[in-house]
N, C-alpha and C positions, 0 to 999 in steps of 0.2 A: 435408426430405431433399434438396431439389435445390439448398438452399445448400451444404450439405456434400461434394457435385460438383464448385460452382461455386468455393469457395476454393482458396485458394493456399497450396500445402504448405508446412507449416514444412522450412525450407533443414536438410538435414542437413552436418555436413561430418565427412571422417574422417583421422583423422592417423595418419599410418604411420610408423613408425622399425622398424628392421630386428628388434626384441623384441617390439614392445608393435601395439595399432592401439588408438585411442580414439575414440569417436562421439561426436561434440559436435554440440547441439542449441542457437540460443538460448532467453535465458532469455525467460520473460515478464514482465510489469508484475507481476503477483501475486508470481511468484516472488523476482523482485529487490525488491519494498519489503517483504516477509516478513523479507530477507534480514538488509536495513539496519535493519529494527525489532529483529531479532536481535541487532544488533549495537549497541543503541539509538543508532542516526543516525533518530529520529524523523521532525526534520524533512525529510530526504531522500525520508525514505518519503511521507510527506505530500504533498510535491510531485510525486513520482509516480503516486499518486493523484488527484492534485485534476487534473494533466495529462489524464489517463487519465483524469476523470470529463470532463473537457470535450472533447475531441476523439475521444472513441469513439462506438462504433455502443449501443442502448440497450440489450443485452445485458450488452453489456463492462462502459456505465456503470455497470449496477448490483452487478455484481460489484466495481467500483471505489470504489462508493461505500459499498459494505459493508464492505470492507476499509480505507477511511478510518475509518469510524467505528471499526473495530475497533482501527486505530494510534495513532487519537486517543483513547483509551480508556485502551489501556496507557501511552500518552505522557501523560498529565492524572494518571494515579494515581504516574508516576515521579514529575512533578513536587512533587504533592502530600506524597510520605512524605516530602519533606527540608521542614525549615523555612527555609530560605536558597534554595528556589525558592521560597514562597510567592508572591510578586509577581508571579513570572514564570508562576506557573498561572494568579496572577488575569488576567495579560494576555492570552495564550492562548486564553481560555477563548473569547471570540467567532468565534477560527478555526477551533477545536475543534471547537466544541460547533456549530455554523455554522448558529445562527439556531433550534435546534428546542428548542421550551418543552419536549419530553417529557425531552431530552436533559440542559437546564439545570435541570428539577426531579429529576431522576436524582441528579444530581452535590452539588444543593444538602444534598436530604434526607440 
């Protein structure tokens, strides 16, 4: 609990025009590579993850790296349902899949 004192508030900011007032918050890492997988920019998501599994606190990591695997998941099955990716999931598949047997027997079976 005395981390939760100790951080630093997410910055609010509010915009005013003479009709409207809007409260804008940033976004976070989760929320923005959810966004881009929505949108399947895969590998944008990726890199914001894989960022975000190497430069956070081990909280974050694992939150970040839960969420890789989850992008790389739906990015490995987009690949897969066309046959004119094929190649390109075979190539993938080491960044993907990033080294875990439970992962590459998942995928294989």
């Amino acid at each position: 609990q005395e981390d939760a004192f100790r951080r630093t508030p997410t910055p609010t900011y509010y915009l005013i025009s003479p009709k409207d007032v809007v409260k804008a918050t940033p976004r976070t890492f989760e929320e923005r590579a959810r966004w881009l997988a929505s949108r399947r920019k895969y590998e944008l998501a990726l890199e914001i993850c894989e960022a975000e599994c190497a430069s956070s606190t081990s909280a974050s990591a694992s939150v970040a790296a839960a969420l890789l695997r989850e992008i790389a998941a739906e990015y490995l099955t987009e690949l897969l349902s066309e046959e004119k990716t094929l190649a390109k999931a075979a190539s993938a598949c080491p960044r993907l899949l990033r080294g875990s047997a439970e992962e590459w027997v998942k995928w294989i079976d």
